[in-house]
Every structure is written in structure tokens, then in C-alpha cells.
C-alpha positions as MATLAB code, in Angstrom:
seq = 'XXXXXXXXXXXXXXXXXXXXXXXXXXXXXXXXXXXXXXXXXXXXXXXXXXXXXXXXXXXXXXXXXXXXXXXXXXXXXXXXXXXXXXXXXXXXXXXXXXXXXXXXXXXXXXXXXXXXXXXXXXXXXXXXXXXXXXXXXXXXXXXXXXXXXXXXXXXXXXXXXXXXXXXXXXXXXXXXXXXXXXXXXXXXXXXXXXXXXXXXXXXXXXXXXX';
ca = [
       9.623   -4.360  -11.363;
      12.430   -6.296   -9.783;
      11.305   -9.030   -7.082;
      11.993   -7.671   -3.468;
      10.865   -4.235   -4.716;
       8.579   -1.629   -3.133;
       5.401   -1.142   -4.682;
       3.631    2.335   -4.759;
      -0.646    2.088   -5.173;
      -1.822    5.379   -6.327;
      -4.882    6.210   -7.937;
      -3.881    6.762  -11.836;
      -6.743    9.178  -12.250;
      -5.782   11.628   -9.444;
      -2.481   13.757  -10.111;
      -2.292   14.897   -6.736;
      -1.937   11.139   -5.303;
       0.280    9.902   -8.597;
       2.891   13.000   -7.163;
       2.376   11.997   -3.979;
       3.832    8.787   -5.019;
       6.804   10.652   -7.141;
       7.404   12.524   -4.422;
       7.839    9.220   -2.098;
      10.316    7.395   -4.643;
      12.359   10.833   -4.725;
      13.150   11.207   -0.946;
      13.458    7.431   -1.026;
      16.521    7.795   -2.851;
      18.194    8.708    0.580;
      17.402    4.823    1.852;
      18.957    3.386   -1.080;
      20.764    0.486    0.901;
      17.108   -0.352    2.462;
      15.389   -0.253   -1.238;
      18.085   -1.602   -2.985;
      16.091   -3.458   -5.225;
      14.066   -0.379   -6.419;
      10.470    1.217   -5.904;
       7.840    0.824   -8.465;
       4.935    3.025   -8.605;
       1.930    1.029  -10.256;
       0.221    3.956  -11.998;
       3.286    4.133  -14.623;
       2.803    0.602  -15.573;
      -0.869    0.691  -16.064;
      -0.236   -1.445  -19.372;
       0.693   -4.776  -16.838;
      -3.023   -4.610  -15.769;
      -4.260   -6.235  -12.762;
      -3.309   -9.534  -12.903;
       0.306   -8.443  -13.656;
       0.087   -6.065  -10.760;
      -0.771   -8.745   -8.613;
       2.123  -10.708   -9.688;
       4.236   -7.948   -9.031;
       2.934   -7.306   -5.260;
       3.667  -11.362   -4.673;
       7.402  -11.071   -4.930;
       7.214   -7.335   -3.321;
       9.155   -6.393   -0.181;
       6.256   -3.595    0.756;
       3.259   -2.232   -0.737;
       2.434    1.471    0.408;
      -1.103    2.548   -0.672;
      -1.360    6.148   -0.999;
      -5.001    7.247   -0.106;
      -6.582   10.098   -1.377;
      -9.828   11.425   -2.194;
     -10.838    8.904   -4.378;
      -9.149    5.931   -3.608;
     -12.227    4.527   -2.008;
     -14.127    4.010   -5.137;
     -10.923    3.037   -7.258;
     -11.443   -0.769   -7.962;
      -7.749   -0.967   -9.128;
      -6.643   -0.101   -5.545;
      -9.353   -1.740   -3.354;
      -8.259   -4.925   -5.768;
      -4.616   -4.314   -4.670;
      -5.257   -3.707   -0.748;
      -7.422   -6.514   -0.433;
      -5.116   -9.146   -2.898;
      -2.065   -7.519   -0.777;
      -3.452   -7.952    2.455;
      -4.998  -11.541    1.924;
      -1.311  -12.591    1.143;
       0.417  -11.172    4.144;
      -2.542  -12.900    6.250;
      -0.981  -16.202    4.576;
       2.206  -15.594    5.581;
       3.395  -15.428    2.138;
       2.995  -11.209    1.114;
       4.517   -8.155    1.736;
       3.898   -5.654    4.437;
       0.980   -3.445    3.018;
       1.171    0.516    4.368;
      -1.380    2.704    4.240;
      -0.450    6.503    3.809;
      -3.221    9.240    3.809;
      -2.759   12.731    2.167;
      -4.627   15.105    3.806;
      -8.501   15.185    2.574;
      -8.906   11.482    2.689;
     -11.721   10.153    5.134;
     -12.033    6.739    6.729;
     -14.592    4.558    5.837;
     -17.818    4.393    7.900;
     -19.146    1.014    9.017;
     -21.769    1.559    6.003;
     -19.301    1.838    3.304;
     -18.417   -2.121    3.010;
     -22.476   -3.304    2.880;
     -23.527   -0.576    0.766;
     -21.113    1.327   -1.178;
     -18.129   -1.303   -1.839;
     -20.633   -3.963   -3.278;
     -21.497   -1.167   -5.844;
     -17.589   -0.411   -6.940;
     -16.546   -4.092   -6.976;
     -19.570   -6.236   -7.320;
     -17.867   -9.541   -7.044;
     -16.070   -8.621   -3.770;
     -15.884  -11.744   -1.472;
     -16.310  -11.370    2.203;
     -12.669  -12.232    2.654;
     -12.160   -9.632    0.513;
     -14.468   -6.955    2.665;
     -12.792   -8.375    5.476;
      -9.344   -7.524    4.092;
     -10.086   -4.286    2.948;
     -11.351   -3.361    6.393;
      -8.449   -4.719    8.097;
      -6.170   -2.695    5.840;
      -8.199    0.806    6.588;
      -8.398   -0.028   10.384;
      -4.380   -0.143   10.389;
      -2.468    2.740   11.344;
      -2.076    4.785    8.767;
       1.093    7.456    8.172;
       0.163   10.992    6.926;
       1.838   12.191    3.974;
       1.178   16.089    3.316;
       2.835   16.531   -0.020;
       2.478   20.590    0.780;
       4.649   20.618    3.854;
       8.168   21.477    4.286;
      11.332   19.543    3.151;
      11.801   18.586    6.593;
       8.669   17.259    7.134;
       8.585   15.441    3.839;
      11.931   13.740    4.851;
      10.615   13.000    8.415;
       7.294   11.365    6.648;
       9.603    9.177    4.180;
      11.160    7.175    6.914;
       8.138    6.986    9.216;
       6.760    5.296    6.143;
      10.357    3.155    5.334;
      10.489    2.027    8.862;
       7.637    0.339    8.478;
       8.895   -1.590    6.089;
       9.533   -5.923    7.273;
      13.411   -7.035    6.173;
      13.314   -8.349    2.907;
      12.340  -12.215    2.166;
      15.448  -12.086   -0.829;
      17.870  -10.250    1.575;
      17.186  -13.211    4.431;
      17.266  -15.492    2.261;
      20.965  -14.324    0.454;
      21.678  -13.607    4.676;
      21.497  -17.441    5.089;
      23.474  -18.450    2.322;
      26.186  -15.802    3.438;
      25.870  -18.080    6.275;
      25.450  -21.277    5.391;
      29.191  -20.507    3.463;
      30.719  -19.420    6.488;
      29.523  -22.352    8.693;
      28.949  -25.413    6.496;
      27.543  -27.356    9.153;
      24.568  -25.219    9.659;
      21.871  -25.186    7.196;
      20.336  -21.855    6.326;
      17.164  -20.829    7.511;
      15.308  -19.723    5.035;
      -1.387   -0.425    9.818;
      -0.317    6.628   13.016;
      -2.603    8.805   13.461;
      -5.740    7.414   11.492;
      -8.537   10.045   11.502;
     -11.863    9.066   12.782;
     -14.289    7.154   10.986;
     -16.888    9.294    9.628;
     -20.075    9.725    8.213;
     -19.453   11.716    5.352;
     -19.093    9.057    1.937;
     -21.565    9.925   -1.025;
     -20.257    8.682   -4.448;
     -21.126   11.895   -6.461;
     -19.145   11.202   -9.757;
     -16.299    9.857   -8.460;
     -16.253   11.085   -4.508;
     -18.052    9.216   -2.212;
     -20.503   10.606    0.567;
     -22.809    8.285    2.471;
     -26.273    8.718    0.564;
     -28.138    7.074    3.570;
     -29.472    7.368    7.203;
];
């Protein structure tokens, strides 16, 4: 993955949110001057691991999360919301998107003292606190069964979102700095409602309390 790059989070064990993310990078093709440096969709490059994933998202230009019915006890992709998240709160990440496919449910209040702490034991509470941020966002829905037109209408809601590049400022202010010598270059719609419904039964979770 090239620096500057956007960076697709699917679960790897669910086919319907790894085509979700296909189907994102296809229709993407039509921005290619605003993703000029490429899109990168993590579940084909499973082999980099986490740590190289989370080099990856340091030098992104966006990070859209596709959430789906299991995303919420993938470890992978609570590790990537909450590393992606705690960089942008630095100053120094990308812009982190969520997008929903239909099916997916919020998280409940209960779901970050008593079901997260299960999937990711050594979860910090900056971590918690990132990961709740991220799911309080607005998030964009992305029904991979609608129309063309609807598909093409979700792809830029979820572009738009997208901050300007920290490369293409940068190369901006060199463009400038060449012109004018003299002056140095300057270098989270539509969430559903929380509910109560998250058990983990195999891998979908359901609250299992009161």
C-alpha cells in the first residue's frame, strides 16, 4: 500500500463485508484524481498482520471501516478503529469512516464493560474510549443490494468524507514555495439506534444480560 492511500477494514471472515469492500474500490475508480494514490482493502493483505496494518493506516489518507454483522467481535478491526482513531485524536492519522451494511447494530452502553473486555482482553480505556468515539460518529449506509444509482450515490457520500491529503498539501506547498521563493511552505449519517440486542453466540453478539 502506497502512503496517502485509502484503507478499506473489512472483516476477512465475512464475504458479504470483504464485497462490500470490492464493491467500494470498484465505483471508486470514478474519483480517481481524489484517490490517486490507490485504495487498499486490508483483508487481501492479511499476510502484513497487525502491526504492518497499523503501519499502513499511519501514512493513510482515510480509513473506511465497513461494519457488518460481525465486526463487533473481530479483534482485527476493533484493533484498527481504535489504533486509527487514537492517531487522528493526535493530530497525526487519517480520517477514520464508519460505513454500515444493512444488519449491523450499534453497540449498547453494555457492550464496552462486558463484552469488549472478553474479545480483546488487553483493551486500554483509551482504547474503549476510542472505539466508542468511532461507533458514536455518523456513520454512512452502504447497501451492497441496491441499485447502481444508489451504489454510486453511497460511494461519494463516503469519498466526501474524506480530509485533503497530508502528501498532496504537502507537494501543494512546494508547488508553492517554487513559485514564490520568498514564502516558505506550510507544511463519524444516519446511525441506527443503540440497541439492546448483542449476544456473542459463535461469532454474533447479543447482550446475554439484564
Amino acid at each position: 500500500p502506497r502512503p496517502g492511500c485509502i484503507i478499506i477494514s473489512a472483516d476477512a471472515c465475512d464475504s458479504e463485508a470483504v464485497a462490500a469492500g470490492g464493491i467500494l474500490i470498484h465505483l471508486a475508480k470514478d474519483f480517481e484524481l481524489t484517490l490517486k494514490a490507490g485504495v487498499c482493502l486490508l483483508a487481501d493483505h492479511m499476510d502484513m498482520g497487525i502491526v504492518g496494518h497499523r503501519f499502513t493506516i499511519a501514512t493513510a489518507r482515510a480509513v473506511v471501516v465497513i461494519l457488518s454483522t460481525d465486526t463487533l467481535c473481530s479483534r482485527h478491526q476493533l484493533e484498527i478503529v481504535a489504533h486509527a482513531v487514537g492517531l487522528s485524536e493526535k493530530g497525526q492519522g487519517p480520517t477514520t469512516i464508519p460505513a454500515n451494511l444493512l444488519g449491523f447494530s450499534f453497540p449498547s452502553s453494555h457492550y464496552y464493560g462486558q463484552v469488549l473486555p472478553r474479545i480483546w482482553p488487553e483493551v486500554s480505556e483509551a482504547q474503549v474510549r476510542y472505539i466508542g468515539a468511532f461507533f458514536r460518529s455518523t456513520s454512512c449506509l452502504y447497501a451492497i443490494h441496491a441499485s447502481d444509482q444508489v451504489l454510486q450515490a453511497q460511494t461519494e457520500a463516503i469519498i466526501q468524507r474524506f480530509a485533503p491529503s497530508r502528501i498532496d498539501s504537502l507537494a501543494a506547498g512546494l508547488e508553492d514555495a517554487r513559485a514564490c521563493p520568498a514564502t516558505p511552505p506550510t507544511v463519524l449519517e444516519g446511525r441506527p439506534p443503540a440497541t439492546d440486542d448483542d449476544i456473542i453466540v459463535g461469532k454474533r453478539i447479543h447482550q446475554e444480560w439484564v
